[in-house]
Backbone of each chain as nested JSON, in Angstrom:
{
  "chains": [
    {"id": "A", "residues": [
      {"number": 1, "name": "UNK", "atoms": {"N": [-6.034, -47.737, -1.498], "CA": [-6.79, -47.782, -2.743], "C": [-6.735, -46.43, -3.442]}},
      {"number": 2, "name": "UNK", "atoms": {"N": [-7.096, -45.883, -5.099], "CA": [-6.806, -45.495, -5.754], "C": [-7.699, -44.965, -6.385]}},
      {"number": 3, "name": "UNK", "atoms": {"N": [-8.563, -44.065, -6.344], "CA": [-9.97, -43.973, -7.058], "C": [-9.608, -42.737, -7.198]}},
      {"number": 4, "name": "UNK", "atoms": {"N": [-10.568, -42.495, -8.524], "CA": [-10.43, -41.218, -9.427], "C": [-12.114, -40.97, -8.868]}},
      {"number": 5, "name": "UNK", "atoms": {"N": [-13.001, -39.59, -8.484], "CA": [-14.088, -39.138, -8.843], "C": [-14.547, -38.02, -9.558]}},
      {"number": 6, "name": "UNK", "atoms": {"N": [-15.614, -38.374, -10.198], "CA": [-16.44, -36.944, -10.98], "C": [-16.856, -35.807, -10.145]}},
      {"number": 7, "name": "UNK", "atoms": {"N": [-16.267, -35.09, -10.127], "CA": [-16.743, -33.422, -9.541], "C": [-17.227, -33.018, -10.151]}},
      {"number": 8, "name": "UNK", "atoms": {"N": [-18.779, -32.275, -9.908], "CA": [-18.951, -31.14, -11.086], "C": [-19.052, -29.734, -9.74]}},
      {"number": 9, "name": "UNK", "atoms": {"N": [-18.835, -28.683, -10.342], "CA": [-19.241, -27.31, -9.906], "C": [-17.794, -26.939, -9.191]}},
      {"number": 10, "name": "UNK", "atoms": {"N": [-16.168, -27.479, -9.684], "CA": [-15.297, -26.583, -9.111], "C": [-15.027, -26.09, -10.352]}},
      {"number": 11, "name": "UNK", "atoms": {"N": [-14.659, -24.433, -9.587], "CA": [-14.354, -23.928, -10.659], "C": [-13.225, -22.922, -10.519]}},
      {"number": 12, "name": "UNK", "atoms": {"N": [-12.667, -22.669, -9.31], "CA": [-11.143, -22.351, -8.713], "C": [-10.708, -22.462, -8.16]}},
      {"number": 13, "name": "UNK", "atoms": {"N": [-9.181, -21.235, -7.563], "CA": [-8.533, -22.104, -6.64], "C": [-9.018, -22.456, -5.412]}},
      {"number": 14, "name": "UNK", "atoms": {"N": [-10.297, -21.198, -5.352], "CA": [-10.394, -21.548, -4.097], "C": [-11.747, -22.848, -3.583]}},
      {"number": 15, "name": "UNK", "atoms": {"N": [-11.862, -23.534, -5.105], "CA": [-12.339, -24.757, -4.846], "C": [-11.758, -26.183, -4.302]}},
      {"number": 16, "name": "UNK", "atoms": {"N": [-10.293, -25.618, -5.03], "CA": [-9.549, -26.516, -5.282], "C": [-9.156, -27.058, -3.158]}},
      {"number": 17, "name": "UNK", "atoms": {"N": [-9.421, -25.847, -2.787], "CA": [-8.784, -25.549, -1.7], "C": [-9.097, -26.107, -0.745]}},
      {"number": 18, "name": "UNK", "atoms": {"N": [-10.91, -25.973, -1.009], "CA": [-11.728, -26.659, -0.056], "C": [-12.143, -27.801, -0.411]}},
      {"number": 19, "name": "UNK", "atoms": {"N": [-12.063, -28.64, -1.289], "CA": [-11.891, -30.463, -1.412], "C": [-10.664, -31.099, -1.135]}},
      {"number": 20, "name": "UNK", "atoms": {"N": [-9.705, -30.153, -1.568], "CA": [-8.266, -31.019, -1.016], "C": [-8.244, -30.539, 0.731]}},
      {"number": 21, "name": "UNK", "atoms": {"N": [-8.463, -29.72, 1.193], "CA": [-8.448, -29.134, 2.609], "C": [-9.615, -30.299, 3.227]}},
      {"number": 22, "name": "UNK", "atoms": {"N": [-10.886, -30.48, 3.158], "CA": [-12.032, -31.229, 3.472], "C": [-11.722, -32.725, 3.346]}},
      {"number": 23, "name": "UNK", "atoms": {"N": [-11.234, -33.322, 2.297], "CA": [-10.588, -34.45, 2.002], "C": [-9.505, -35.263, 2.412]}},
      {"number": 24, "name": "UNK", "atoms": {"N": [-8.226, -33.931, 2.659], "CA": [-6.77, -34.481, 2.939], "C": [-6.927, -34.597, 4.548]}},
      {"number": 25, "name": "UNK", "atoms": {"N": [-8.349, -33.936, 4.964], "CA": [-8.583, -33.768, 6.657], "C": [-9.063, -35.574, 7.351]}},
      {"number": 26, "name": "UNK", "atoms": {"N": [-9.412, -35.977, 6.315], "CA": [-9.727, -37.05, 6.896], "C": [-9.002, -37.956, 6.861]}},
      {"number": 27, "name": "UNK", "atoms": {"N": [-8.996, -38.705, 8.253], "CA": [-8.307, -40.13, 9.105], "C": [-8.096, -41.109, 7.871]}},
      {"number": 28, "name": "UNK", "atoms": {"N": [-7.047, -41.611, 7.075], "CA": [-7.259, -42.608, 6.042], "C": [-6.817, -42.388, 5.087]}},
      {"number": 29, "name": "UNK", "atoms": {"N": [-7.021, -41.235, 4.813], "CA": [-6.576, -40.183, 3.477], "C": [-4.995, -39.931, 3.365]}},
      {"number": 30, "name": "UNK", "atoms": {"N": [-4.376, -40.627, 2.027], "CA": [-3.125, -40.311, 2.314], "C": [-2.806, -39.3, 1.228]}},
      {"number": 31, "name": "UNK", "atoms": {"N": [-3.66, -39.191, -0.078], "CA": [-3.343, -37.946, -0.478], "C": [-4.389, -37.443, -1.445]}},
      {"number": 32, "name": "UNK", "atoms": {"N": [-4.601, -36.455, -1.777], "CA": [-5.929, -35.852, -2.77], "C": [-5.61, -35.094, -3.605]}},
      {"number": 33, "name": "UNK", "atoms": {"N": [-5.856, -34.873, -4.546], "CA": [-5.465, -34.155, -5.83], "C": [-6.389, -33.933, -6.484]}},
      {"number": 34, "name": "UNK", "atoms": {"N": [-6.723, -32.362, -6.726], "CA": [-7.793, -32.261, -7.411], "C": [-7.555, -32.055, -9.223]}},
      {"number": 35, "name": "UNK", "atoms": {"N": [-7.852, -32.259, -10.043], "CA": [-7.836, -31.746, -11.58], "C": [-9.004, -31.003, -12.051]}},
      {"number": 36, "name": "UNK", "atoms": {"N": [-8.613, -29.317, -11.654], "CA": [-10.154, -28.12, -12.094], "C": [-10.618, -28.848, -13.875]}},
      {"number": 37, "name": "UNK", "atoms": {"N": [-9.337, -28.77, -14.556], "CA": [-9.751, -28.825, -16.178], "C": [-10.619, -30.077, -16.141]}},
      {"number": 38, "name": "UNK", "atoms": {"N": [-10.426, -30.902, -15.602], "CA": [-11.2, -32.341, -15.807], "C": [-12.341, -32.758, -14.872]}},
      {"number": 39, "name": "UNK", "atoms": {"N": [-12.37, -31.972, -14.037], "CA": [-13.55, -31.963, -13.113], "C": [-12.997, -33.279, -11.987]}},
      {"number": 40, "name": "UNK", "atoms": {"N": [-12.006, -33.57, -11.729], "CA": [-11.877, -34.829, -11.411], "C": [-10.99, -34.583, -9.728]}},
      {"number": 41, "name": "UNK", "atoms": {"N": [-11.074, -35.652, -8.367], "CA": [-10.077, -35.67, -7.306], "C": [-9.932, -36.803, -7.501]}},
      {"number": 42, "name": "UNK", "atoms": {"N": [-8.633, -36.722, -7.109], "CA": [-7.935, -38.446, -7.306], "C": [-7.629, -38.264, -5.662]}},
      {"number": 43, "name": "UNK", "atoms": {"N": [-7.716, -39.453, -4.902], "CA": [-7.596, -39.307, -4.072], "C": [-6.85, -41.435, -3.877]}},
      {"number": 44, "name": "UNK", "atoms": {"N": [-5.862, -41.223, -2.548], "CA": [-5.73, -42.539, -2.158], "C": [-6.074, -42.349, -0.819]}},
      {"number": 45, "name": "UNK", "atoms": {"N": [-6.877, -44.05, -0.25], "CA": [-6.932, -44.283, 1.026], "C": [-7.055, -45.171, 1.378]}},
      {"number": 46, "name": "UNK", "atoms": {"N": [-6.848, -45.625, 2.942], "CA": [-6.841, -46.853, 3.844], "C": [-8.137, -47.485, 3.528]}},
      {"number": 47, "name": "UNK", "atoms": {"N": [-8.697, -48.237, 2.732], "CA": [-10.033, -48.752, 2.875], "C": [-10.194, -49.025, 4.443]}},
      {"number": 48, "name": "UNK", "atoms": {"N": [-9.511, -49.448, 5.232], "CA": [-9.778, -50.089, 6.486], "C": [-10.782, -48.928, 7.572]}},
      {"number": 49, "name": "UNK", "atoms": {"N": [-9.354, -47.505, 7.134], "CA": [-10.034, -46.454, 7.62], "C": [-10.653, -45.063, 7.315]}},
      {"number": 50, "name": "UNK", "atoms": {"N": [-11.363, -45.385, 5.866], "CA": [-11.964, -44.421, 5.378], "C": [-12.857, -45.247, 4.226]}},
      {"number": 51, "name": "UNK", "atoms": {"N": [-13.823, -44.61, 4.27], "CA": [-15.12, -45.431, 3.384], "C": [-14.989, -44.415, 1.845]}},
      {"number": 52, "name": "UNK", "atoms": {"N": [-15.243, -44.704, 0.712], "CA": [-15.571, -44.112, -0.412], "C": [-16.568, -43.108, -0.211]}},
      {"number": 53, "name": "UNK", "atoms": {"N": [-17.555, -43.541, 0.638], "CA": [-18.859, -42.854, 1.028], "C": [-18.702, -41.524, 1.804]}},
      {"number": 54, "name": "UNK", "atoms": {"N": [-17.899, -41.82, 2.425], "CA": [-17.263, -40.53, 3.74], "C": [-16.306, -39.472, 2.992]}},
      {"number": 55, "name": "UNK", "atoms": {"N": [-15.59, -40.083, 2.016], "CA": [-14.881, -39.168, 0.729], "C": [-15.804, -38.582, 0.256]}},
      {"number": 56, "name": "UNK", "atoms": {"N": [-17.172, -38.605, -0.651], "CA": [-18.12, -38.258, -1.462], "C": [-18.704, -37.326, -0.32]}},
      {"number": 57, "name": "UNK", "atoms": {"N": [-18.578, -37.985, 0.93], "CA": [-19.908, -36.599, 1.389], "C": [-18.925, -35.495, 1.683]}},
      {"number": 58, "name": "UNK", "atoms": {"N": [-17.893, -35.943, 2.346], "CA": [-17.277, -34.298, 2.18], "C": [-16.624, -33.811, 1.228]}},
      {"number": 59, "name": "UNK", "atoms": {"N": [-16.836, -33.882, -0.171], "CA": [-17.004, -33.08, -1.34], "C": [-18.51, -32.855, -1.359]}},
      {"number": 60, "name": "UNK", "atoms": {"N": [-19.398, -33.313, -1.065], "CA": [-20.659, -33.025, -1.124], "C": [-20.82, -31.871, 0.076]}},
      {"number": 61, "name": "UNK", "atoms": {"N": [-20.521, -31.585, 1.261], "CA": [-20.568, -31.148, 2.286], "C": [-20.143, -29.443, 1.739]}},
      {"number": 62, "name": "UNK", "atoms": {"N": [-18.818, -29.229, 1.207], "CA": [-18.633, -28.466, 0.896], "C": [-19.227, -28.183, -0.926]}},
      {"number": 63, "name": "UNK", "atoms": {"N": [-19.765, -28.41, -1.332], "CA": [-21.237, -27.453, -2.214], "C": [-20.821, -28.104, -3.548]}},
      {"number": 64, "name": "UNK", "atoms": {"N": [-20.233, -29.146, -3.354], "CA": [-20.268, -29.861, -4.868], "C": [-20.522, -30.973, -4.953]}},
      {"number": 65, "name": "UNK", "atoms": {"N": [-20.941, -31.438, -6.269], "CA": [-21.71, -32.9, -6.995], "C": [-20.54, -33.414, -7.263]}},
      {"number": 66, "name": "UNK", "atoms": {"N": [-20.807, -34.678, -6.422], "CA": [-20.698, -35.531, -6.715], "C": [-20.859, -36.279, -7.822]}},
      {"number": 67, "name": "UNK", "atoms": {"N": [-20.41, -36.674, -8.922], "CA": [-21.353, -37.43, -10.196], "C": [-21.173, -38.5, -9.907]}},
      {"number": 68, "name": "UNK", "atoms": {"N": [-19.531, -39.28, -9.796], "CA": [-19.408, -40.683, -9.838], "C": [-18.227, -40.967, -9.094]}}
    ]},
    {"id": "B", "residues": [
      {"number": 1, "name": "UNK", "atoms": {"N": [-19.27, 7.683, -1.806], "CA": [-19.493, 7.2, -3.038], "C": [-19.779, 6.06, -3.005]}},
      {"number": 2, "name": "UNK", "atoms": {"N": [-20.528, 5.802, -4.513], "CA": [-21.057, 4.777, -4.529], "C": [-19.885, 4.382, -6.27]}},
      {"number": 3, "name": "UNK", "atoms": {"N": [-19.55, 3.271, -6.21], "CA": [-18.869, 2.92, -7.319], "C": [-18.971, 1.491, -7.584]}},
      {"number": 4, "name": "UNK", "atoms": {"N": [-18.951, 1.177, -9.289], "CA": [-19.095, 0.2, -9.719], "C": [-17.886, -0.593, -10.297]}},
      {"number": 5, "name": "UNK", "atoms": {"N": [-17.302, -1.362, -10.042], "CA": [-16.163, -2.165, -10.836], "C": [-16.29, -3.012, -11.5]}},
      {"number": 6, "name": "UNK", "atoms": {"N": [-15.784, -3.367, -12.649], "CA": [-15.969, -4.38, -13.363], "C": [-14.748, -5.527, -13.299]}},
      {"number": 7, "name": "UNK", "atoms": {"N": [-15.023, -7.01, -12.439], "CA": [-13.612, -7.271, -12.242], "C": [-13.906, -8.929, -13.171]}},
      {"number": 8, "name": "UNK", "atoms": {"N": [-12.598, -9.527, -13.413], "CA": [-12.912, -10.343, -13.925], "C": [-12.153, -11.48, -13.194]}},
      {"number": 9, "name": "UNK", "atoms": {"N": [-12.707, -12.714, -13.318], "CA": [-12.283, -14.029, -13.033], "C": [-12.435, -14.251, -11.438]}},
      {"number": 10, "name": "UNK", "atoms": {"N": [-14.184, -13.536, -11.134], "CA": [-14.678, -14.132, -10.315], "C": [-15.641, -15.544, -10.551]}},
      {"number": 11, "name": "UNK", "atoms": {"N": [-15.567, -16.591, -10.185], "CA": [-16.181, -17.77, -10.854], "C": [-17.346, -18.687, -9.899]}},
      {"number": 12, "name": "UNK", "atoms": {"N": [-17.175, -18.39, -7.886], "CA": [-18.247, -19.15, -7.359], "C": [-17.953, -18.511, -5.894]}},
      {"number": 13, "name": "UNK", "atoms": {"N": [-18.712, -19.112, -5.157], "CA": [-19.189, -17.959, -3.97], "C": [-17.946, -18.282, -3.432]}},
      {"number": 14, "name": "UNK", "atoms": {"N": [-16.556, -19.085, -3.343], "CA": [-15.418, -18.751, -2.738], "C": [-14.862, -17.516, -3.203]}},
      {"number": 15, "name": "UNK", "atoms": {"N": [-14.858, -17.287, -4.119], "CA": [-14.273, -15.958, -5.138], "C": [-15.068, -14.523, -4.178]}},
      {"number": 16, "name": "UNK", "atoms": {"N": [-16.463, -14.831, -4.271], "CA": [-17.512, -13.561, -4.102], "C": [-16.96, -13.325, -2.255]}},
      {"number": 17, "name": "UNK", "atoms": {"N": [-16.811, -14.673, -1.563], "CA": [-16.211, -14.107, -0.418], "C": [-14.933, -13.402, -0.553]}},
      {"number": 18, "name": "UNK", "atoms": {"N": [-14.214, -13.901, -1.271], "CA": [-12.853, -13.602, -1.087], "C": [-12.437, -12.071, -1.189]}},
      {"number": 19, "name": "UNK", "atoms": {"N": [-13.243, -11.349, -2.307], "CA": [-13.502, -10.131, -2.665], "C": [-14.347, -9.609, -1.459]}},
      {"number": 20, "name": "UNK", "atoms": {"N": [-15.522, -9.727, -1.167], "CA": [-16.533, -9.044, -0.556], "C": [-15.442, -8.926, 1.29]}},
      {"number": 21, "name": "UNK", "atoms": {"N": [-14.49, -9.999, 1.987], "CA": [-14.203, -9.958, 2.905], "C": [-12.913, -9.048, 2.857]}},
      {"number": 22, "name": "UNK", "atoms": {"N": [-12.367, -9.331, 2.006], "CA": [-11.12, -8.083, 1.354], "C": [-11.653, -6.432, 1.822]}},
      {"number": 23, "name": "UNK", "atoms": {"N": [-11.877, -6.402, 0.749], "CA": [-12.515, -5.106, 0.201], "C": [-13.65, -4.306, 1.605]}},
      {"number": 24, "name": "UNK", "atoms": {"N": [-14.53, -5.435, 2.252], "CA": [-15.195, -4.897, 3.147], "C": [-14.33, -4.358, 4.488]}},
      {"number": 25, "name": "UNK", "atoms": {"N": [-13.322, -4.96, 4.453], "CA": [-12.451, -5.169, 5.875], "C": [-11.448, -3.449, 5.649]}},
      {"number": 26, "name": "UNK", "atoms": {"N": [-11.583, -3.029, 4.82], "CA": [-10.793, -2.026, 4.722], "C": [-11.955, -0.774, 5.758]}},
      {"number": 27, "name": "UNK", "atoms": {"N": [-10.462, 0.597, 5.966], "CA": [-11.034, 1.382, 7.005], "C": [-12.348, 2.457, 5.809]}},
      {"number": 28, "name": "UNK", "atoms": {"N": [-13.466, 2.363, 6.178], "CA": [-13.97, 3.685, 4.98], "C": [-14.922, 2.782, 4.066]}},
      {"number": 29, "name": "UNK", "atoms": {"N": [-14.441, 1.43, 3.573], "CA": [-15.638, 0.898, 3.012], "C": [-17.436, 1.079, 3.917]}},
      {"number": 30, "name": "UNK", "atoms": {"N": [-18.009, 1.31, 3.159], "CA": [-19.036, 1.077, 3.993], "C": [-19.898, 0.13, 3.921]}},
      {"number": 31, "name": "UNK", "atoms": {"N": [-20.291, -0.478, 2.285], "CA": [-20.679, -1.812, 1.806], "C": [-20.093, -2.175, 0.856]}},
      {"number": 32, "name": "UNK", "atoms": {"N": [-19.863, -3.65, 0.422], "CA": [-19.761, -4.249, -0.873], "C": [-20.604, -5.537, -1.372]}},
      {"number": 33, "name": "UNK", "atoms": {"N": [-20.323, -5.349, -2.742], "CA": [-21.361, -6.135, -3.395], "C": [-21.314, -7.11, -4.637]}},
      {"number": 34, "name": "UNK", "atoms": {"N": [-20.471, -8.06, -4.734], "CA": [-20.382, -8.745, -5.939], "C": [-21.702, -9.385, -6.332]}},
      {"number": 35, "name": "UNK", "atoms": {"N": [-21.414, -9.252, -7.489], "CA": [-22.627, -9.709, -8.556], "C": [-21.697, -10.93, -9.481]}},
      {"number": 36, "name": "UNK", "atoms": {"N": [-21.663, -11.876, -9.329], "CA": [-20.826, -12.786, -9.691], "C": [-21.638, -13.267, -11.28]}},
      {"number": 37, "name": "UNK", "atoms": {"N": [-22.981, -13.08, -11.603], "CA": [-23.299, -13.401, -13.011], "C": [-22.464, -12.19, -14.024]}},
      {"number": 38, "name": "UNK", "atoms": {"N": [-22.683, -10.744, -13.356], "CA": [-22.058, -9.506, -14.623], "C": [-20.587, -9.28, -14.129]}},
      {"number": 39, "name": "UNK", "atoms": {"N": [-19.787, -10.187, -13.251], "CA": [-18.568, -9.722, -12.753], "C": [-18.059, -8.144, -12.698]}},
      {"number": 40, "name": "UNK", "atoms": {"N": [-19.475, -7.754, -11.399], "CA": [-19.204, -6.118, -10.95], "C": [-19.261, -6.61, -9.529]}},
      {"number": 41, "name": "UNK", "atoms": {"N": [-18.343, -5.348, -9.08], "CA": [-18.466, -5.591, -7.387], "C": [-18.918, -4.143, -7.065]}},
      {"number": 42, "name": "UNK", "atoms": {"N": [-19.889, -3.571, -6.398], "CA": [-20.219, -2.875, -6.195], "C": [-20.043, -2.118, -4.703]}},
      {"number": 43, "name": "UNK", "atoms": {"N": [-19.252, -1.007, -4.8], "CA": [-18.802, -0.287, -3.433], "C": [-19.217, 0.72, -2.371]}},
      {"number": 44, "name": "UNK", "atoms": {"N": [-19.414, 1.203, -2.249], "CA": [-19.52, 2.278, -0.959], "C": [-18.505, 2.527, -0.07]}},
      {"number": 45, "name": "UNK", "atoms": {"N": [-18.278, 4.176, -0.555], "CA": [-17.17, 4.253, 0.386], "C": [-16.923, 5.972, 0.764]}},
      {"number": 46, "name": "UNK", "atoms": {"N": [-16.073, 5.783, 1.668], "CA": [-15.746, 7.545, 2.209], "C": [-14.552, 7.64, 1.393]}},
      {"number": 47, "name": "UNK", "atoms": {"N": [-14.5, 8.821, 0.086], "CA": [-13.329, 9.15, -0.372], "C": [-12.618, 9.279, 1.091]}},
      {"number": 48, "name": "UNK", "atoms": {"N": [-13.144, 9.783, 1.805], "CA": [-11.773, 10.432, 2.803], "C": [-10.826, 9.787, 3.273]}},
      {"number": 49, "name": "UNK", "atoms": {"N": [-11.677, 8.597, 3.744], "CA": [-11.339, 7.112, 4.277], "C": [-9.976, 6.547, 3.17]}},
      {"number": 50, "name": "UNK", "atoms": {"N": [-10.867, 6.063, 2.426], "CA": [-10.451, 5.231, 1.243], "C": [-10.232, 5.301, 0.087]}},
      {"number": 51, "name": "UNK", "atoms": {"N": [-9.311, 5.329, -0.508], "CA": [-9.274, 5.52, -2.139], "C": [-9.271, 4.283, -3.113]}},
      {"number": 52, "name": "UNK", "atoms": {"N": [-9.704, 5.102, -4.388], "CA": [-10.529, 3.693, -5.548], "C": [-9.55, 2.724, -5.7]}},
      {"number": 53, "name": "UNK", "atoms": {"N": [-8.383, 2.889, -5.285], "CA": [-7.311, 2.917, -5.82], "C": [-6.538, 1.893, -4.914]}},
      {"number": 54, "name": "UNK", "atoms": {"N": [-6.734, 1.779, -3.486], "CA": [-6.883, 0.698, -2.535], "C": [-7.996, -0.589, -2.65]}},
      {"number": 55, "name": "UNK", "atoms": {"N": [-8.67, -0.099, -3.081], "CA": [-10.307, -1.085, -3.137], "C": [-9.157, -1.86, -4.369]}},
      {"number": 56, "name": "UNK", "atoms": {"N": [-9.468, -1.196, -5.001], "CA": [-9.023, -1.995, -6.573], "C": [-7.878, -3.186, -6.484]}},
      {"number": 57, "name": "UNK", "atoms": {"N": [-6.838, -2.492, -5.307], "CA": [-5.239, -3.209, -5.135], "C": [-6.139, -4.367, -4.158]}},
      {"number": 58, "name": "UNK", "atoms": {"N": [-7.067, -4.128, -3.005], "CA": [-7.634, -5.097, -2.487], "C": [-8.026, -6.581, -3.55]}},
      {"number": 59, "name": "UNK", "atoms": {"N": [-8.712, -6.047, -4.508], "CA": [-9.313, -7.196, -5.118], "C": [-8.337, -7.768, -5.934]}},
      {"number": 60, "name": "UNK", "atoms": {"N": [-7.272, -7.292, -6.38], "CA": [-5.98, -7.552, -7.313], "C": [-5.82, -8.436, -5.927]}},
      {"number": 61, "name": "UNK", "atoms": {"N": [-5.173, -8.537, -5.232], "CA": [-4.693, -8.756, -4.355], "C": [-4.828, -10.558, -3.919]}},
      {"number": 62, "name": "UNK", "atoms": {"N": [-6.483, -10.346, -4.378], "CA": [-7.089, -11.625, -4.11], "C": [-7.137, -12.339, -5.626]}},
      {"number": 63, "name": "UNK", "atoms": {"N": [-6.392, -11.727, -6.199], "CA": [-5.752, -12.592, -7.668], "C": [-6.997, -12.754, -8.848]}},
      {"number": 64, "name": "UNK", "atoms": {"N": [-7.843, -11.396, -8.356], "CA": [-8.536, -11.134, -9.959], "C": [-8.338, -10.084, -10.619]}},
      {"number": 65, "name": "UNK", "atoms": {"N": [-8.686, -9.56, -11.568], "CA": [-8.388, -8.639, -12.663], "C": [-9.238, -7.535, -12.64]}},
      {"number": 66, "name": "UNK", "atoms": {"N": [-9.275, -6.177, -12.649], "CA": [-9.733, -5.35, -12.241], "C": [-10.178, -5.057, -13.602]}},
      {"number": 67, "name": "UNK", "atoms": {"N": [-10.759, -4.768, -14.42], "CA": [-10.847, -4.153, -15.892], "C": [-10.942, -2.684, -15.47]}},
      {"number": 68, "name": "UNK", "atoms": {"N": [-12.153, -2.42, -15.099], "CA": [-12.493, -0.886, -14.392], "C": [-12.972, -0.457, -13.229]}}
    ]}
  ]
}
């Protein structure tokens, strides 16, 4: 699956670093991409083995909002 | 000495580490101090040790802009 989310509070590389690093770490995750200008990670994954929910908290985990 | 820098395109506490672990890790620093709202990092150091001039290449280093 294919989902785009709202980030707010990155604001460099070395944000960039720690949502794609925190994100691309998890079981399911086949790839993450963050966009600083748009506030946005696109990310794809195994629904089977990774929840939407488990994506959101570790962008939440490491010190950013979540919006949507 | 005690010295003030003015650096730019520090933006969130990955940045303020990135500088503060740099810059502290050198031989002669004795403290540092980013202020990430007035983008100053504030130093302490043994001329003897260390020169302004290393500190400065430290924080360049970590890919921000030194103004002064």
């Amino acid at each position: 699956m294919d989902k785009t989310l709202k980030v707010e509070g990155m604001t460099c590389g070395h944000c960039v670093s720690a949502v794609e690093g925190s994100v691309g770490s998890l079981s399911g995750v086949e790839s993450v991409k963050v966009n600083l200008d748009q506030g946005q990670v696109n990310v794809s994954y195994d629904t089977a083995q990774v929840s939407e929910e488990a994506i959101k908290e570790a962008i939440d985990d490491q010190g950013f909002d979540v919006v949507s």
